[in-house]
C-alpha positions as CSV (number, residue, x, y, z in Angstrom):
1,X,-31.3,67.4,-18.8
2,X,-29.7,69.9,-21.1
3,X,-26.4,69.3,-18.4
4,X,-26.6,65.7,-18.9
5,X,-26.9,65.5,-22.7
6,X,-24.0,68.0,-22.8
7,X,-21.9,66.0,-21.0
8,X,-22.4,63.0,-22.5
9,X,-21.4,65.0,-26.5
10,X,-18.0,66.1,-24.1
11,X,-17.3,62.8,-23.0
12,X,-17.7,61.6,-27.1
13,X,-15.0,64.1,-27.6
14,X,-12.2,62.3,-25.5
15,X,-12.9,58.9,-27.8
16,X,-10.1,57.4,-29.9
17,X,-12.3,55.5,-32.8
18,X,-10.3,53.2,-34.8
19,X,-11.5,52.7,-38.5
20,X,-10.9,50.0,-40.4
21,X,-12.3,49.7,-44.0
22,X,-12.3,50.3,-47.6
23,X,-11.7,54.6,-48.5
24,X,-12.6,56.6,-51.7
25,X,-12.3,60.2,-53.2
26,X,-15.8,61.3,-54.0
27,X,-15.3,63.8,-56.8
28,X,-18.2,66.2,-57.5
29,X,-18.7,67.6,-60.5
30,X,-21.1,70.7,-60.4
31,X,-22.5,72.3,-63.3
32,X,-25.7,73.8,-64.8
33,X,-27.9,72.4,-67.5
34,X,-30.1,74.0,-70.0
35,X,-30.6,72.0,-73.1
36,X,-30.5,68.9,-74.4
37,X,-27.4,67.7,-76.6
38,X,-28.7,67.7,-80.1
39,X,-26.2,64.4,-80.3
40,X,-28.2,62.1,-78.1
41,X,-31.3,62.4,-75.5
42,X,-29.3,63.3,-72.6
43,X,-28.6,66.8,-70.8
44,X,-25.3,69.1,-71.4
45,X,-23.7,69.9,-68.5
46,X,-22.2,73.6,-68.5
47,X,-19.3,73.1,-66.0
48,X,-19.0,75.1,-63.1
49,X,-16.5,73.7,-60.7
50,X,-15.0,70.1,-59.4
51,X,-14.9,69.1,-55.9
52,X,-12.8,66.5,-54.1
53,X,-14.3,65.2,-50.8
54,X,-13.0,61.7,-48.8
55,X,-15.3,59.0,-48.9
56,X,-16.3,55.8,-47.9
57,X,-14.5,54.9,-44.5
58,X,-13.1,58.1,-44.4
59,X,-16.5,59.5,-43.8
60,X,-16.7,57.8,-41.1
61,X,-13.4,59.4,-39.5
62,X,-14.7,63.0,-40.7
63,X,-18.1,62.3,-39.3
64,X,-16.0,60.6,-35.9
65,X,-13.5,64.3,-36.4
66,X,-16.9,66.1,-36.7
67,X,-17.9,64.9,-33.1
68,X,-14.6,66.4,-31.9
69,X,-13.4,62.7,-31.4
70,X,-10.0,61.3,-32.4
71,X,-10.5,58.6,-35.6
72,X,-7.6,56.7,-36.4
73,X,-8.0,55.6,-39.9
74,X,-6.5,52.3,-41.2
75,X,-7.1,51.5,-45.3
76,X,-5.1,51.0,-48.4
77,X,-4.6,53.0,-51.7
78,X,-3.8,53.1,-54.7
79,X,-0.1,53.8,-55.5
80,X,-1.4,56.8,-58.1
81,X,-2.3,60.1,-58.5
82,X,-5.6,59.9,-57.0
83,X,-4.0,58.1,-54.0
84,X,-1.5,61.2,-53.6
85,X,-4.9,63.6,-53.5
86,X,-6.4,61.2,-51.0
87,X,-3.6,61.9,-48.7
88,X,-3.4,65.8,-49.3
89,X,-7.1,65.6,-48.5
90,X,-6.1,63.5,-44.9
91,X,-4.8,66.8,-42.8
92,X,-7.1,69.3,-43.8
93,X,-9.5,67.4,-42.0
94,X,-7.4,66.5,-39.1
95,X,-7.3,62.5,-39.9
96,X,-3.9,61.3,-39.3
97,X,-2.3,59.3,-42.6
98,X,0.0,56.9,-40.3
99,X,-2.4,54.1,-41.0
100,X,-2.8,54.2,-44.6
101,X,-1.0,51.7,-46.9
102,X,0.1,52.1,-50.9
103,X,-0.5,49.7,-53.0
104,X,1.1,49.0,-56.9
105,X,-1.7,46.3,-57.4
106,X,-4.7,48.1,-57.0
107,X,-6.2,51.8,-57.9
108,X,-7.3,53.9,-55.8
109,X,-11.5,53.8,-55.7
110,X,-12.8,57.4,-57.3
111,X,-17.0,57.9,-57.2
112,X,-17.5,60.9,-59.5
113,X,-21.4,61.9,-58.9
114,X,-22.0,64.8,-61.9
115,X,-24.7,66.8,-59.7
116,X,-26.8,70.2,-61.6
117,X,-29.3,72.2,-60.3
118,X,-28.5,69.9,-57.2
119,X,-30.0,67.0,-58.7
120,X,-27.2,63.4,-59.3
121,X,-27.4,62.8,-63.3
122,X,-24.5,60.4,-63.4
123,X,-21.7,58.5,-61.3
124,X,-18.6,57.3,-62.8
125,X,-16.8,54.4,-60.5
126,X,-13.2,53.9,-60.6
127,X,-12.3,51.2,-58.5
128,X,-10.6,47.5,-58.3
129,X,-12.8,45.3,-56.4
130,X,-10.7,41.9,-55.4
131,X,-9.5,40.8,-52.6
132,X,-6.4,41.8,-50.8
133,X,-3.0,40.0,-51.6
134,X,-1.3,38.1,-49.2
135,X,1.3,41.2,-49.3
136,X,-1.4,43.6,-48.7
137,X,-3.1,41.8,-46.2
138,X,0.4,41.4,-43.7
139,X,0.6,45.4,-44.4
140,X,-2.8,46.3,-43.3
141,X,-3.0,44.3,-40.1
142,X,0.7,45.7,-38.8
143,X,-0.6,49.1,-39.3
144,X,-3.8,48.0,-37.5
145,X,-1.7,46.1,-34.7
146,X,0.6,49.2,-34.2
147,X,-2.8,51.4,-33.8
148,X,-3.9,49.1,-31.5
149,X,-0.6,49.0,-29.3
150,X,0.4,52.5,-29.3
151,X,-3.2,54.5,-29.4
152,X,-5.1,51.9,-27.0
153,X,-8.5,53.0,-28.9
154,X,-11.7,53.1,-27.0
155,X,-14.0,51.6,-30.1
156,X,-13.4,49.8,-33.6
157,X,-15.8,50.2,-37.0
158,X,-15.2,47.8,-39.4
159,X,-16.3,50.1,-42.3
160,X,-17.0,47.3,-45.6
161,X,-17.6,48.5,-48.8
162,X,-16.7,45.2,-51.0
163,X,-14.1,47.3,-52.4
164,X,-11.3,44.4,-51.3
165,X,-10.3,45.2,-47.9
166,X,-11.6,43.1,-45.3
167,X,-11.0,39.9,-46.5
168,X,-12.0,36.9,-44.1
169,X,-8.4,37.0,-42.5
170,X,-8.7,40.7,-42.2
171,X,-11.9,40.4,-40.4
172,X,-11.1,37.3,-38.1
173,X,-8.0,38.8,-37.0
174,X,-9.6,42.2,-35.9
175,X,-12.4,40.9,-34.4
176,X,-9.7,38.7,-32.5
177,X,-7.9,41.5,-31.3
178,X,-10.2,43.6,-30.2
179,X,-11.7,40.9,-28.4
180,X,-8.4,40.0,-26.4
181,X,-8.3,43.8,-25.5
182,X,-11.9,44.3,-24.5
183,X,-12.9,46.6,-27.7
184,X,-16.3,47.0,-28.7
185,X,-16.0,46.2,-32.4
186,X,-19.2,47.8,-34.6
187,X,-19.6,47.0,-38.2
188,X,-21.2,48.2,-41.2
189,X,-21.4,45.1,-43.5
190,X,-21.9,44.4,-47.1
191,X,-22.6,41.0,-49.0
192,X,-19.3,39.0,-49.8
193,X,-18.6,38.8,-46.3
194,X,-22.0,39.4,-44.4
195,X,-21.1,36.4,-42.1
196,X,-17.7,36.7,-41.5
197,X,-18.2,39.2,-39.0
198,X,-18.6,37.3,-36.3
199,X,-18.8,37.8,-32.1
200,X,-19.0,41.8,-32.3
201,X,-20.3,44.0,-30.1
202,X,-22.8,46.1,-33.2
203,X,-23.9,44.8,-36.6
204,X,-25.5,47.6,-38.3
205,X,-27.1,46.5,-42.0
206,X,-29.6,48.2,-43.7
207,X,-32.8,46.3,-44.7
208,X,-32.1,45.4,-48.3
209,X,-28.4,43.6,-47.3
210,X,-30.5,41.8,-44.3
211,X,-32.9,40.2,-46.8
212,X,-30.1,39.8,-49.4
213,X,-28.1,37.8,-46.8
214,X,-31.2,36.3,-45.6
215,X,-32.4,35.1,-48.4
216,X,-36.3,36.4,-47.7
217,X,-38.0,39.8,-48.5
218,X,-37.6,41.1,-44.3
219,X,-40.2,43.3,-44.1
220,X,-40.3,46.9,-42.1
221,X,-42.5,45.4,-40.1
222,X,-41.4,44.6,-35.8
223,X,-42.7,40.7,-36.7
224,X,-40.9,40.6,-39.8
225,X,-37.3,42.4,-38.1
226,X,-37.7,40.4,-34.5
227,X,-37.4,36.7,-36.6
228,X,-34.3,38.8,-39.0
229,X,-32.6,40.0,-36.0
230,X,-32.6,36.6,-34.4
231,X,-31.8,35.1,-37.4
232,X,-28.7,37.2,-37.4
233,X,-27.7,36.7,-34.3
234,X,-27.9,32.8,-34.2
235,X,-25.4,33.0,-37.0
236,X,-23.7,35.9,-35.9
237,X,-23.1,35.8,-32.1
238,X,-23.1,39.5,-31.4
239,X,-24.7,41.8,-29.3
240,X,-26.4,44.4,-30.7
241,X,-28.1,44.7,-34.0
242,X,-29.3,47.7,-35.6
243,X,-31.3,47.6,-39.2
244,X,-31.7,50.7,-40.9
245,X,-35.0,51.0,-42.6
246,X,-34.6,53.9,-45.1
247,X,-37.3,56.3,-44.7
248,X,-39.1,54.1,-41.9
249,X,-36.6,54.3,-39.4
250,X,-34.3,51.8,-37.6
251,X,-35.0,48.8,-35.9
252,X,-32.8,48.1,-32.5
253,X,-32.3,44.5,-30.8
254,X,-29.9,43.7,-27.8
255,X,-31.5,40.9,-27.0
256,X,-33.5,42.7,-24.1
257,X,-34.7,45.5,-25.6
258,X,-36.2,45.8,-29.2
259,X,-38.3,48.1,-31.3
260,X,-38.6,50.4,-34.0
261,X,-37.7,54.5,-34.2
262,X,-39.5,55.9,-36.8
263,X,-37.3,58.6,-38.9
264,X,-37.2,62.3,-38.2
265,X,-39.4,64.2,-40.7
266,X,-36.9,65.7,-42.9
267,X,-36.8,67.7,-46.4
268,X,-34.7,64.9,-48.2
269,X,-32.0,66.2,-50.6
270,X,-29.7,63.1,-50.8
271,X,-29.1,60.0,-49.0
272,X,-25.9,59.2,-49.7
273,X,-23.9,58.9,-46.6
274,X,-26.1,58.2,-44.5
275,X,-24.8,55.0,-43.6
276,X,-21.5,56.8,-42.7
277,X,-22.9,58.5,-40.6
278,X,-25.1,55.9,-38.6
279,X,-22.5,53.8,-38.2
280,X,-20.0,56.8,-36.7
281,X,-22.8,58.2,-34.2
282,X,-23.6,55.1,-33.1
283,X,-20.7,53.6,-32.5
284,X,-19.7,56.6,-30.3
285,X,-23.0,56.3,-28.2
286,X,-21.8,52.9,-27.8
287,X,-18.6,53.6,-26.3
288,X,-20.4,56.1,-23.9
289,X,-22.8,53.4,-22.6
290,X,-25.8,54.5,-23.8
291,X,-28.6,52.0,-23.8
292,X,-29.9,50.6,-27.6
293,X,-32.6,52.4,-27.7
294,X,-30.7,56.0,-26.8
295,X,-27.9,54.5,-29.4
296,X,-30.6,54.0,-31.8
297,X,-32.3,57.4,-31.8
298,X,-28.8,59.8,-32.0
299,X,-28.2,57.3,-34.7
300,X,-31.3,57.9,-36.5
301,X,-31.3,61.8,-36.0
302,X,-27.8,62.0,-37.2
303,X,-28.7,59.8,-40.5
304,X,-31.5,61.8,-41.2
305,X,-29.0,65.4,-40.6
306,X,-27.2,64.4,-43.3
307,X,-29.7,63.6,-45.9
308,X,-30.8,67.5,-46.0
309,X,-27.6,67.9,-48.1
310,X,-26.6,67.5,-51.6
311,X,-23.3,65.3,-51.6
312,X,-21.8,62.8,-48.9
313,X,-21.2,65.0,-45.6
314,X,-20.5,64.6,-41.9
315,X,-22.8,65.2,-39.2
316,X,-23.3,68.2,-37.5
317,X,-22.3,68.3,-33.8
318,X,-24.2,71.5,-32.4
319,X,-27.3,70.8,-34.2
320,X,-27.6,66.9,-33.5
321,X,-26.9,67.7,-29.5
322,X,-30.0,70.3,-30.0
323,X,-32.0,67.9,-31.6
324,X,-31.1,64.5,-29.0
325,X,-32.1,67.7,-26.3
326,X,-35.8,68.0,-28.2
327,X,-36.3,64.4,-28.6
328,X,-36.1,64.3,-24.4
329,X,-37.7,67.4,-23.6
330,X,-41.1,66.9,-22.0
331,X,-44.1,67.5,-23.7
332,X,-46.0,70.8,-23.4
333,X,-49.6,70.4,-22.6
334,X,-51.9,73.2,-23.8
């Protein structure tokens, strides 16, 4: 077994994974508190140090890189000084910047979390949230088509943050693509266009966008998920969908198989990107044929990895492939 499961993280390794979707700088600053400013009720933050990390869909290429996989990153920018930082940041973790387009329209999306004592007492967004331009739009899909051409990926994420990016024509014409070369397309969806992302192979919300989108409170329960999930798919047309259900798991439906994984027991520190990370390890189970509910559980283990740490950070390969290992050993009997 332990042969098997370490072939299957080698085979992961020799993926291309094309992401398309909106990226970010998350900017940490660290610091220490010990009083209260005696100018209004809120804590004084004694700087320590400032930390630059890439976000958004380019966590999902460092968590895709952190597999030992290729990602091939496709996203615009701002044409500014935070957009110069973002591509510094690029080759130190091995993400290539050839599909990365500057814009003078929009600025480039900064999350500042100010984190003491490893607790989050504020975020600051920076960010433009409209729709691509015409311009941009023609940019972003002739870096995508090139990508598609010359790299022949194995996988696509669609990685939506409502930050602008994947407009309806954006989406349509991906999906399209992919399609006409036999590419498993997975998606991470937010609200504006929740329905747009029609005919793919994964749609992965988490519970509050599938009752947003909905329109009912969807409970965590498999009654509740089972009508959702076929609700989905009736407007939808895809294959697989997988709900993430916070601390109760994930829910998996391919139409054959269904069910709910209940999550990991873990000592929570922060949940933020998790989704990233989801999204990334399950996509790549995808591409190596596992079945939904194998695609389901690395997923969920991976998720719940990440949420141990303070900050947004990519999974760790060694330790997930040591726990997918414990969660098929057999069971010792006393």
């Amino acid at each position: 077994m332990n042969h098997a499961m370490s072939e299957l993280f080698e085979r992961m390794r020799q993926f291309k994974v094309l992401v398309l979707g909106d990226v970010m700088i998350d900017r940490y600053v660290l610091g220490h508190v010990s009083r209260v400013s005696p100018e209004a009720p809120v804590p004084v933050v004694h700087f320590q140090k400032e930390e630059n990390r890439l976000g958004g869909a380019a966590n999902v290429a460092l968590n895709i890189a952190a597999m030992g996989a290729t990602p091939l990153l496709v996203s615009l920018i701002g044409h500014d000084a935070y957009g110069t930082q973002f591509l510094h940041l690029l080759p130190q973790a091995s993400i290539a910047p050839h599909g990365i387009v500057s814009s003078h329209h929009r600025r480039t999306t900064v999350k500042t979390r100010v984190i003491a004592q490893g607790q989050h007492l504020l975020r600051i967004d920076r960010e433009d949230t409209h729709p691509l331009n015409q311009e941009e739009e023609a940019h972003i899909l002739a870096h995508l088509q090139q990508l598609l051409k010359a790299e022949s990926p194995d996988v696509l994420i669609l990685q939506d943050y409502n930050k602008g990016l994947l407009t309806p024509k954006v989406i349509e014409q991906t999906i399209q693509w992919c399609r006409a070369r036999q590419i498993p397309t997975a998606v991470d969806p937010k609200r504006h266009n929740f329905f747009a992302f029609r005919q793919t192979t994964l749609f992965k919300p988490n519970l509050k966008e599938v009752s947003d989108a909905l329109g009912w409170a969807v409970q965590p329960t498999l009654t509740d998920l089972a009508q959702a999930s076929q609700q989905l798919r009736q407007q939808l047309d895809h294959h697989i969908t997988l709900i993430t259900l916070s601390e109760k798991g994930i829910f998996f439906d391919d139409g054959k198989e269904m069910g709910i994984l209940p999550a990991h027991p873990r000592d929570i520190a922060d949940v933020c990107g998790a989704g990233d990370t989801v999204i990334s390890i399950a996509t790549l189970a995808l591409a190596a044929g596992l079945s939904v509910s194998q695609i389901a559980l690395l997923a969920n283990l991976a998720g719940g990895q990440v949420c141990e740490r303070v900050g947004v950070v990519p999974v760790e390969a060694q330790r997930l492939m040591h726990e997918w290992t414990q969660a098929f050993a057999p069971q010792r009997t006393s």
